[in-house]
N, C-alpha and C positions, 0 to 999 in steps of 0.2 A: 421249098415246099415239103420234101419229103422230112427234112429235118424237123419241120414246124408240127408233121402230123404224125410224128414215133416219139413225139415227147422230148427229142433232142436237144432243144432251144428253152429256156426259160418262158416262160408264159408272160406276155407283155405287164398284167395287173401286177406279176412281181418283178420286174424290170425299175415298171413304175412308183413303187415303194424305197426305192432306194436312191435315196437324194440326191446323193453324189453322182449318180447317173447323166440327170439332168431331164429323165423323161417324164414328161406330164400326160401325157394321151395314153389312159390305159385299156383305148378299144382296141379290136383285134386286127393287126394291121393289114389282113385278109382281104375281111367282109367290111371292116368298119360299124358294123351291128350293135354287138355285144363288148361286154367287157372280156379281154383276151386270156382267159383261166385255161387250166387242163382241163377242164371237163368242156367247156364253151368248144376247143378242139373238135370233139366229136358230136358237136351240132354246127359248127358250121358249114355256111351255105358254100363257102369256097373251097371246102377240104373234103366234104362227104361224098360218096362214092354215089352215083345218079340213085340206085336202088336202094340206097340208104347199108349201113352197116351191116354185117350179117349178126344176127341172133345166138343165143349160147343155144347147146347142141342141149334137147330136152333132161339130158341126162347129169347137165351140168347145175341146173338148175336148184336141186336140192343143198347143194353144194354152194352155191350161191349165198343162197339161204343162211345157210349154217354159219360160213366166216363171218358175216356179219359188214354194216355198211361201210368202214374204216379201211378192210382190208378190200372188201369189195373193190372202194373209191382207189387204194392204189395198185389192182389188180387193171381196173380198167383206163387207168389214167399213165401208168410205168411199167404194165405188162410184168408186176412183180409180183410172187405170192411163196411167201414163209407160212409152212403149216407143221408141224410135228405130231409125227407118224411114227406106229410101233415098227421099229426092226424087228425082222427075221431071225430067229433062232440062230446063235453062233453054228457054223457046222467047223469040224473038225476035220472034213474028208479033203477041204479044199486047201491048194496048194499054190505057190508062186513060183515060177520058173524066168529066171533072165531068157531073154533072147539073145542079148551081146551083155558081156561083165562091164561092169562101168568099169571106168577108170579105178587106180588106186591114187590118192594123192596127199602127198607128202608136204608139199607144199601149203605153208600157209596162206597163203593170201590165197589160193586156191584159183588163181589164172590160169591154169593149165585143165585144169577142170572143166 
């Protein structure tokens, strides 16, 4: 069940798309209601939480808005979201210090590594 409701599992409608499968039933093998999509996931009667899903936070909503229904669709269905964002000014102050030296290795195949 947890796997069914984090998106982990293929979604039965595309199980059932592929012939060589062998599966024909593409309701949700939950509820039996609907047809078994990612989105259908977070309407069903056997995965939703009694109080229903919690809401985006008011602040997210503009935001929402703006990526558009595409990325929306697989922000809420993959918990994924590519956006590109200005970096910060290179700063020149900052610096890298080892904690331990790596290795030195001499070694091609680099198994010792």
């Amino acid at each position: 069940l947890a796997s069914a409701v984090s998106g982990g599992q293929s979604p039965r409608a595309r199980k059932a798309a592929v012939p060589s499968w062998g599966i024909t039933d593409k309701k949700c093998q939950l509820c039996h209601l609907e047809v078994g999509t990612l989105e259908h996931r977070f309407r069903c009667e056997a995965t939703r939480p009694a109080g229903g899903w919690p809401h985006p936070p008011q602040q997210a909503l503009l935001m929402l808005d703006i990526i558009g229904k595409a990325r929306r669709r697989i922000l809420q269905t993959r918990a994924l979201l590519v956006l590109r964002l200005p970096r910060p000014p290179l700063s020149r102050a900052e610096w890298f210090t080892w904690l331990k030296e790596p290795p030195v290795c001499t070694d091609i195949s680099m198994d010792q590594c």
